[in-house]
C-alpha positions as CSV (number, residue, x, y, z in Angstrom):
1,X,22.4,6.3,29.2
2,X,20.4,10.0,29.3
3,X,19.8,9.4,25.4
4,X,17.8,6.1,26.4
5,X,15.8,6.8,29.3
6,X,12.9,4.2,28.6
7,X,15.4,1.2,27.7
8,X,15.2,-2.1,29.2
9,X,17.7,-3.8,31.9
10,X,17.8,-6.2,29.5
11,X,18.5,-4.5,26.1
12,X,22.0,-4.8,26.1
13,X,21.5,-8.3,24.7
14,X,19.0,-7.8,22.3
15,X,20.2,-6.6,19.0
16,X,20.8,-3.3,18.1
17,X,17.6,-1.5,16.2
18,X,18.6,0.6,13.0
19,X,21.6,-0.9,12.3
20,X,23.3,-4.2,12.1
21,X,22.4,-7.5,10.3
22,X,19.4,-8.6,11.7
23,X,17.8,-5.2,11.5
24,X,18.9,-4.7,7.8
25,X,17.8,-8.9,7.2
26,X,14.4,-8.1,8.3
27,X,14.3,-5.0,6.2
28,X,15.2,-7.0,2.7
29,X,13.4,-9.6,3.8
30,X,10.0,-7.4,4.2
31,X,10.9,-6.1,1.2
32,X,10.6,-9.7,-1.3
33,X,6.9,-10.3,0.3
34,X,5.7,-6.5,-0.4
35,X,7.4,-7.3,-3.3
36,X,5.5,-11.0,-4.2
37,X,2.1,-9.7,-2.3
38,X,1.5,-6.7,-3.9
39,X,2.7,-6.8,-7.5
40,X,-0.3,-8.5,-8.5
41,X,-2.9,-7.3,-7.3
42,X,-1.7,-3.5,-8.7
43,X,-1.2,-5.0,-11.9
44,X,-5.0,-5.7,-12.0
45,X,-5.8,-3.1,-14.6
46,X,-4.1,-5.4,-17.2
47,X,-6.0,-8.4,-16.2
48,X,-9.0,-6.4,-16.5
49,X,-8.7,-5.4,-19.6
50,X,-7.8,-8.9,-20.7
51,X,-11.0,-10.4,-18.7
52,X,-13.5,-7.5,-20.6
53,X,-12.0,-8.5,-23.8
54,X,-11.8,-12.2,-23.6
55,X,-12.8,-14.5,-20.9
56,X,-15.5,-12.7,-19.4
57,X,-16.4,-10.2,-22.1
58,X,-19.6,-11.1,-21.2
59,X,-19.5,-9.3,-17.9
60,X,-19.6,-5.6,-17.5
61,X,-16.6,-3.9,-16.4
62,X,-18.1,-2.1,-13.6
63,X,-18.8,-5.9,-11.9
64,X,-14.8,-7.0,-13.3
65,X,-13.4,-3.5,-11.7
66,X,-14.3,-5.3,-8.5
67,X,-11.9,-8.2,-8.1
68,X,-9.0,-5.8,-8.2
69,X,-10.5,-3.0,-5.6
70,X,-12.0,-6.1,-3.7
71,X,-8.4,-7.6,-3.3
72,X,-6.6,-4.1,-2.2
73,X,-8.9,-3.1,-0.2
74,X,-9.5,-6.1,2.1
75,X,-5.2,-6.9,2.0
76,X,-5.8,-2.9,4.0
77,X,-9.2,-3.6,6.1
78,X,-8.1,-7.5,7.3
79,X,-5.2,-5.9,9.2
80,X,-8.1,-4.7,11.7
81,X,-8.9,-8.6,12.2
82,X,-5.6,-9.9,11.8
83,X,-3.7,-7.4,14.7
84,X,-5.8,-8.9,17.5
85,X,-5.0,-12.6,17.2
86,X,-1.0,-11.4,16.5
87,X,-1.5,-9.8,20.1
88,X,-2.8,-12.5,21.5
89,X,-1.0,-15.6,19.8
90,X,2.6,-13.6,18.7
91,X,4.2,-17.0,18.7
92,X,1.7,-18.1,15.4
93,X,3.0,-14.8,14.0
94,X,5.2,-17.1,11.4
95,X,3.0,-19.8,10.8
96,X,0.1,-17.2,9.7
97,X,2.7,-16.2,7.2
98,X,2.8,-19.9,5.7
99,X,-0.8,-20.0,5.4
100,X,-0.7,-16.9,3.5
101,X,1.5,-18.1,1.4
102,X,-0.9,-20.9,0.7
103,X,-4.1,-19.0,0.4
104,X,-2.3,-16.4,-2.0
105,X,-1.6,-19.7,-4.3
106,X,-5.0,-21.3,-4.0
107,X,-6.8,-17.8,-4.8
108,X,-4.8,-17.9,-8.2
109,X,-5.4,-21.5,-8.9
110,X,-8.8,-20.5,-8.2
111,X,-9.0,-17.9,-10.5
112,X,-7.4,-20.3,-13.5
113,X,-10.7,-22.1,-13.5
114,X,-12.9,-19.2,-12.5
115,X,-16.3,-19.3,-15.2
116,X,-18.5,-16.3,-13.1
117,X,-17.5,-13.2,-12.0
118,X,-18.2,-13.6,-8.8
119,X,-15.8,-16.8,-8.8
120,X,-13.7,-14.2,-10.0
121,X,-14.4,-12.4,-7.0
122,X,-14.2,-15.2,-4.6
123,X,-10.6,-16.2,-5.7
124,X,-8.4,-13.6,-7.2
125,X,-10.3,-11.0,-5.1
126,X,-11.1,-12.1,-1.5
127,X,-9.3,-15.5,-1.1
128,X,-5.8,-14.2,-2.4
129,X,-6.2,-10.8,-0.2
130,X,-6.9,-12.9,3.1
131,X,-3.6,-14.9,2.2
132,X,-2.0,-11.5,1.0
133,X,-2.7,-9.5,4.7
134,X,-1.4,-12.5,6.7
135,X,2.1,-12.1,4.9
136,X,2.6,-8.6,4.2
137,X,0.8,-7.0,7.4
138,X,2.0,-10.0,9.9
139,X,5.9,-9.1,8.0
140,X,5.2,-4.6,9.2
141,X,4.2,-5.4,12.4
142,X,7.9,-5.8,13.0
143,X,9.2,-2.6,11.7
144,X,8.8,-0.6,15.1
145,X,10.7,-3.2,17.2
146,X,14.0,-2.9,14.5
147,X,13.1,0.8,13.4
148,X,13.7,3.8,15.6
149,X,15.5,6.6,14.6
150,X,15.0,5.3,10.6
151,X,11.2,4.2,11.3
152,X,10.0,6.6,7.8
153,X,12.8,5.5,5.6
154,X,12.5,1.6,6.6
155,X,9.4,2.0,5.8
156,X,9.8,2.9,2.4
157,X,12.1,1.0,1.5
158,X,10.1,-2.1,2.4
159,X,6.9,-0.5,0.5
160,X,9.2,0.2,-2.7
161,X,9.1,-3.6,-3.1
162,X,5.8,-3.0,-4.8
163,X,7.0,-0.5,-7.3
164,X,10.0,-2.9,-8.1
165,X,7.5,-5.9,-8.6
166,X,4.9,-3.7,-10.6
167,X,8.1,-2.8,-13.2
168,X,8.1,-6.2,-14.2
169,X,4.8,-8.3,-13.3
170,X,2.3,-6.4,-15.7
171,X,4.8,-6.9,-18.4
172,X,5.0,-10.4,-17.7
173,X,1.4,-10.9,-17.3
174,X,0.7,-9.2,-21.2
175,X,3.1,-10.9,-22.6
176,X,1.2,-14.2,-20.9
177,X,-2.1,-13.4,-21.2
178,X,-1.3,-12.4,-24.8
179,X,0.4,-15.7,-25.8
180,X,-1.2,-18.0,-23.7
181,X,-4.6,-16.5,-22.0
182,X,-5.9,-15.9,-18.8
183,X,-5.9,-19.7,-16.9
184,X,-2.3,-20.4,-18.0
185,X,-0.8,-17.2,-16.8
186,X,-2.4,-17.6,-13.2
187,X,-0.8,-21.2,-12.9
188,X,2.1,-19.3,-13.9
189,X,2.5,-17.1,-11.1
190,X,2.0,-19.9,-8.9
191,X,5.3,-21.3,-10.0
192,X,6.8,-22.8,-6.8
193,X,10.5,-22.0,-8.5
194,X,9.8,-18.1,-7.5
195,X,8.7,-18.3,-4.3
196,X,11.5,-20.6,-3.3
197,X,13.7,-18.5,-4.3
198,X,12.5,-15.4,-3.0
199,X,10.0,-15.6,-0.3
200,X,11.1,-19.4,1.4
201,X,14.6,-17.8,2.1
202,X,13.3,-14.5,3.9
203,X,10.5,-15.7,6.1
204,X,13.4,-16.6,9.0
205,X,14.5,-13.4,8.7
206,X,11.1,-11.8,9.6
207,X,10.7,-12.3,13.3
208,X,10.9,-10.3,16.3
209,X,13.7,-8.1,17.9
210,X,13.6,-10.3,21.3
211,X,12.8,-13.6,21.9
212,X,8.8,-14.8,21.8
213,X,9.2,-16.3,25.1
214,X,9.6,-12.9,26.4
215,X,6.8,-11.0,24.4
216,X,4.3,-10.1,27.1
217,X,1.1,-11.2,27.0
218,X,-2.2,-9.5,25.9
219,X,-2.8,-6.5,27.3
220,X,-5.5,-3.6,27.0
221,X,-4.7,-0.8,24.6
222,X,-4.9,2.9,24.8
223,X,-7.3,4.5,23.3
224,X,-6.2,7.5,24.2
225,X,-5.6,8.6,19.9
226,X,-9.2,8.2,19.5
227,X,-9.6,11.9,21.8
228,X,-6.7,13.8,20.4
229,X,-8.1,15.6,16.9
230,X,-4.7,15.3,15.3
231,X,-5.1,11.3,14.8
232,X,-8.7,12.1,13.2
233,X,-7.3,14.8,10.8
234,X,-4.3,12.0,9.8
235,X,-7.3,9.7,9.9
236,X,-9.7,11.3,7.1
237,X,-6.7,12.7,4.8
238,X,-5.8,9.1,4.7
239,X,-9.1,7.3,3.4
240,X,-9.7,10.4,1.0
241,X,-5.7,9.7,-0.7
242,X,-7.0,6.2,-0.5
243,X,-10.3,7.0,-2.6
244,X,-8.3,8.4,-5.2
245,X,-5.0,6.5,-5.5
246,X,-5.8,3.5,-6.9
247,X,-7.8,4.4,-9.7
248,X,-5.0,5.6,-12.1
249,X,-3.8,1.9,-12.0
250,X,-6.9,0.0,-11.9
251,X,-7.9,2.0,-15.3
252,X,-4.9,2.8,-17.0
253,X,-4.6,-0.4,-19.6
254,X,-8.2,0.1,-20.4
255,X,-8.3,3.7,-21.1
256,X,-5.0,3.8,-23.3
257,X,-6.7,1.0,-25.5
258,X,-9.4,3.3,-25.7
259,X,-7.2,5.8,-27.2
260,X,-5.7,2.7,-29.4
261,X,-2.4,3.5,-28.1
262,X,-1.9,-0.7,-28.0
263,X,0.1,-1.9,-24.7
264,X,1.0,1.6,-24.0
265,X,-1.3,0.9,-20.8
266,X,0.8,-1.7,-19.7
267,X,4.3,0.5,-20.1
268,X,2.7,3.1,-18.3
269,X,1.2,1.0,-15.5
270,X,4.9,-0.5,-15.0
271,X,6.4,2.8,-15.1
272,X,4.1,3.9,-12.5
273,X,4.6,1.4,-10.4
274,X,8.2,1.3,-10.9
275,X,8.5,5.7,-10.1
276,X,6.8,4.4,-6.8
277,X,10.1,2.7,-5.7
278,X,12.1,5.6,-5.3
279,X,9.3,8.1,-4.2
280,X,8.4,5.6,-1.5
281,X,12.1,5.5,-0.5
282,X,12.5,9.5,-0.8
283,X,9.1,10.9,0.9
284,X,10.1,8.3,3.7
285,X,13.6,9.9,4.0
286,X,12.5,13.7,4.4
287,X,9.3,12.7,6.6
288,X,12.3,11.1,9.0
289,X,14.5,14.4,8.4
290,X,11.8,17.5,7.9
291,X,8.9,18.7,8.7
292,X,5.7,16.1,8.3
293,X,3.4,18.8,6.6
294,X,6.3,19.1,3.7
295,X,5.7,15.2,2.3
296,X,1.9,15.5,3.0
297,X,1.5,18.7,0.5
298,X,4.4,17.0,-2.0
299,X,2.7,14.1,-2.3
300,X,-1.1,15.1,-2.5
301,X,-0.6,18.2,-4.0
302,X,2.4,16.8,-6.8
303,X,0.2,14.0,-7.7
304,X,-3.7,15.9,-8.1
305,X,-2.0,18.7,-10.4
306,X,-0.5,15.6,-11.7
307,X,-3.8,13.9,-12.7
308,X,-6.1,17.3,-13.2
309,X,-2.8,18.9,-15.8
310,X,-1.2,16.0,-16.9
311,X,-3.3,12.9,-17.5
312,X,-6.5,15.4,-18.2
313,X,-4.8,16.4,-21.7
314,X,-2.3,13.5,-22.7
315,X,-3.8,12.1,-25.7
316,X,-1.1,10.6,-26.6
317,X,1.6,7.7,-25.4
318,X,4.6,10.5,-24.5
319,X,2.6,12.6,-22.1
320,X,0.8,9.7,-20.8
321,X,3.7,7.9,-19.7
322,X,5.0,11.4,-18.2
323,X,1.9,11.4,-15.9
324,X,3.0,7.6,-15.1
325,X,6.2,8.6,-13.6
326,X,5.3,11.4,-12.3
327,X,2.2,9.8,-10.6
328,X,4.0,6.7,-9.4
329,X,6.8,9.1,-7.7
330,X,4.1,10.7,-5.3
331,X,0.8,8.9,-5.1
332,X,2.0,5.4,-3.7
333,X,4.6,7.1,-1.6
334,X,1.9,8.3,0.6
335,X,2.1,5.1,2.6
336,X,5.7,5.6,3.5
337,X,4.4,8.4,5.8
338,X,2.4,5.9,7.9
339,X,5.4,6.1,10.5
340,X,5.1,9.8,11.3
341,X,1.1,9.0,11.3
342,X,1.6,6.8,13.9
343,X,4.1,9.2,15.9
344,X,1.6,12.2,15.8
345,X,-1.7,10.5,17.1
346,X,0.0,9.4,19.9
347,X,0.3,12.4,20.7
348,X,3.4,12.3,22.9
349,X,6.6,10.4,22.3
350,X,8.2,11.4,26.2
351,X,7.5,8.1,27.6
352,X,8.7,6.4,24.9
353,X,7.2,4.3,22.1
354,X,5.5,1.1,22.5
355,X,5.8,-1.0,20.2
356,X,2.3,-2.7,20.2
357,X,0.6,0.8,20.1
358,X,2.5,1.8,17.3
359,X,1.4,-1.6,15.4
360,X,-2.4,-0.9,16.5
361,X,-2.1,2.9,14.9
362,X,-0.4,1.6,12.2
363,X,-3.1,-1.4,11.3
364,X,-5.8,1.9,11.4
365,X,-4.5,3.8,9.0
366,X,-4.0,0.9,6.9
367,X,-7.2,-0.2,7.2
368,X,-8.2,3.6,6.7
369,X,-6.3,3.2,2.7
370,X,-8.4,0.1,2.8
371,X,-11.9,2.1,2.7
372,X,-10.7,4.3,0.2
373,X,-9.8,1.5,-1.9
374,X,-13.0,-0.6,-1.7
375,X,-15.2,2.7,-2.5
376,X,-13.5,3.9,-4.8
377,X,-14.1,1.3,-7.3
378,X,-18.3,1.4,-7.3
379,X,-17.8,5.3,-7.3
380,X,-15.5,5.3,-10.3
381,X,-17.7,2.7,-12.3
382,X,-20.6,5.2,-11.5
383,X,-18.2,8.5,-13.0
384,X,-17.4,6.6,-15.9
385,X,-20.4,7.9,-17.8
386,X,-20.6,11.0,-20.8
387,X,-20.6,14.3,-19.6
388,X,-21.0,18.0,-20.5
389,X,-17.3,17.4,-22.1
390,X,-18.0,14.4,-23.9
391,X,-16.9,14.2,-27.4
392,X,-16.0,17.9,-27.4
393,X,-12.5,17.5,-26.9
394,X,-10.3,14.9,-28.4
395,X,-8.4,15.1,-24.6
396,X,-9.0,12.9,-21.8
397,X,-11.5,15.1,-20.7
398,X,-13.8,14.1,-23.5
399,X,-12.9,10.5,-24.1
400,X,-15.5,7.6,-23.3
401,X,-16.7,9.5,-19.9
402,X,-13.0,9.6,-18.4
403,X,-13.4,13.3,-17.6
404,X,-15.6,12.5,-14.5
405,X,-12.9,10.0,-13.4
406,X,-10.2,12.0,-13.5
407,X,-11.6,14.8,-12.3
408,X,-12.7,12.5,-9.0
409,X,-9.2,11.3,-8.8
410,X,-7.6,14.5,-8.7
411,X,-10.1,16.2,-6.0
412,X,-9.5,13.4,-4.1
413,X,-5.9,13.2,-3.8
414,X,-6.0,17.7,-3.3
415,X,-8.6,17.2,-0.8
416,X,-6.0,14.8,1.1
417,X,-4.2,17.8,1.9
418,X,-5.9,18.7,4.7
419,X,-3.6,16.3,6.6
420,X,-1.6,19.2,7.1
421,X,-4.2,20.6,9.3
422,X,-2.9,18.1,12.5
423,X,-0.4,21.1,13.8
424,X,-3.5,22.7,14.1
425,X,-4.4,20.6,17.2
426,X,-1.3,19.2,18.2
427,X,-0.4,19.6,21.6
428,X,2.7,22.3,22.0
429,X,4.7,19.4,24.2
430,X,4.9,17.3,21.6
431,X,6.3,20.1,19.0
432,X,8.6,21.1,21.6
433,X,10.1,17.6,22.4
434,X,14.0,17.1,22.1
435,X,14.5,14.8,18.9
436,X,16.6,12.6,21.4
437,X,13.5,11.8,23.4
438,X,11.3,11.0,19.8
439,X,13.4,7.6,19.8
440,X,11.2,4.9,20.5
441,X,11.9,2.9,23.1
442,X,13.3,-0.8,22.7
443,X,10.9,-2.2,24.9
444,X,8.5,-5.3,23.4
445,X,5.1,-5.6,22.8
């Protein structure tokens, strides 16, 4: 029909995108590996403050800090490795997922026995993020070929997965690591019960809209994004949200004992990560509905005055776990804006979407989150040092050298404003385009 210009002879028999139940399959189905893949690794911060205390207490925390910024960072950057071979092999797109599943288990089994940091590094850090990428980025690759119209709030519902996970996985992992230390809790979470129940079931589900056999073949990309200014501007608010966004979760355990507020790290870590749930699920729903700019400023704005008012001055377990949810609800959210991303710096949406594009834009701004994330570590261990401040306030601000921290994480996360500087440059077809005509097309990649 007129609505559909760009859709295939063939369509008819494909099924429908947004709607129905393989479309809403693939969706829940995303959802349990965000949910298995990224619980642990943002449930670090209570492993490292186990590991400083007790198993490696002999290594610094700057060096420990590592694993967990080494493991989110590279699940991000490998997507810029893994996208290629998915192009080129899209029928091995399901069997990578197995052997992520695999390597995921092996870098915690690894870690059970690990003696040096850097077999530390090596196994919860690097070996568990390779396996990690090949699940949870091979599972997104599919969200443009069942998501049109509902591309921002697909998109957060499959990242809220991670929020639901981190609700209960760093309360699971205390309680472990409390009772029963560091090597028995990994074997733990390799428990083959879980992932038969939850991840086995869904990886059928997670496949492509039309049949492999017709998938074309690989094919050059365009480049095009890599000229047009707003794509650069998306590009740079991205890996400065990713330099700050991660810290509040990596060092959250640790600094609350350092206040001697107990596990009130661990509650606040789980309510962060369980407020990013439904802020992923809502900024995804008004970037599909309203105006991009609007979810860029709510989120990076919402969550720096967040850190700079909020976790600058809680020196105590009540406002601290009001930063938490308050945090959680906007910081993490920022990825379920990744859709629109991908929408603007291609510049034009008239000849409707292609799928594969929109998985290459997609992999760079992941990869972009990635940069911020393995930075941000080294740079944080180098802030956490005594300052003017320093034991002249009994607020964050003056504790144990947080103040430089917090005041890098909040300048980060404002600075990531200047996202909203894309309209700037953005061509006047695009913002004139009928919304019927910003529907991507059904075609495969």
């Amino acid at each position: 029909g007129q609505d559909e210009p760009n859709e295939p002879l063939n369509a008819t028999s494909l099924p429908p995108m947004d709607r129905g139940f393989d479309a809403w399959a693939y969706l829940v189905s995303a959802w349990a590996v965000e949910l298995l893949v990224w619980s642990y690794p943002f449930s670090y911060g209570v492993f490292l403050n186990h590991y400083a205390t007790h198993e490696f207490s002999h290594v610094s925390s700057t060096v420990l800090s590592l694993v967990g910024s080494t493991s989110t960072g590279l699940m991000y950057l490998l997507s810029l490795i893994l996208l290629p071979f998915m192009n080129r092999y899209p029928y091995h797109k399901k069997n990578m997922m197995y052997v992520g599943l695999v390597l995921c288990m092996a870098g915690l089994v690894g870690a059970a026995f690990a003696r040096e940091a850097w077999q530390l590094i090596l196994t919860q850090g690097v070996i568990y993020a390779v396996g990690g990428s090949m699940m949870y980025f091979t599972a997104t690759t599919y969200l443009w070929e069942w998501f049109s119209e509902k591309k921002g709030l697909a998109a957060g519902l499959i990242f809220s997965g991670t929020g639901v996970g981190g609700v209960v996985v760093p309360l699971m992992v205390q309680a472990l690591l409390d009772r029963y230390g560091a090597r028995t809790t990994l074997l733990a979470l390799v428990s083959p019960s879980f992932r038969k129940t939850l991840i086995i079931p869904a990886f059928p589900f997670i496949k492509s809209r039309s049949p492999v056999s017709q998938v074309v073949g690989p094919r050059q990309i365009n480049t095009q994004f890599l000229k047009y200014n707003p794509f650069w501007i998306l590009f740079a608010a991205n890996i400065l949200q990713g330099l700050g966004t991660f810290l509040p979760t990596l060092y959250m355990p640790t600094f609350a004992s350092d206040l001697n507020l107990d596990n009130g790290g661990t509650i606040a870590l789980s309510l962060m990560n369980g407020a990013s749930a439904p802020g992923l699920v809502f900024l995804g729903y008004i970037s599909d509905r309203f105006d991009l700019r609007a979810s860029i400023l709510l989120s990076a704005l919402g969550s720096a005055l967040s850190v700079l008012l909020i976790w600058g001055f809680a020196s105590s377990l009540p406002p601290l776990l009001v930063f938490a949810c308050i945090y959680g609800f906007l910081a993490p959210s920022w990825s379920a804006l990744w859709p629109r991303f991908v929408f603007v710096a291609r510049g034009s949406a008239a000849g409707g979407e292609d799928p594969g594009e929109s998985a290459t834009l997609m992999c760079i701004f992941i990869a972009g989150r990635g940069i911020g994330n393995v930075l941000s570590a080294p740079i944080a261990s180098g802030l956490l040092k005594p300052w003017a401040a320093t034991g002249k306030t009994n607020f964050p601000y003056g504790v144990e050298g947080y103040g430089p921290l917090i005041l890098f994480t909040g300048i980060m996360l404002l600075t990531s404003s200047v996202g909203t500087a894309y309209t700037s440059f953005e061509r006047p077809s695009l913002r004139r385009l009928p919304r019927r005509f910003r529907r991507a097309s059904i075609s495969c990649p």
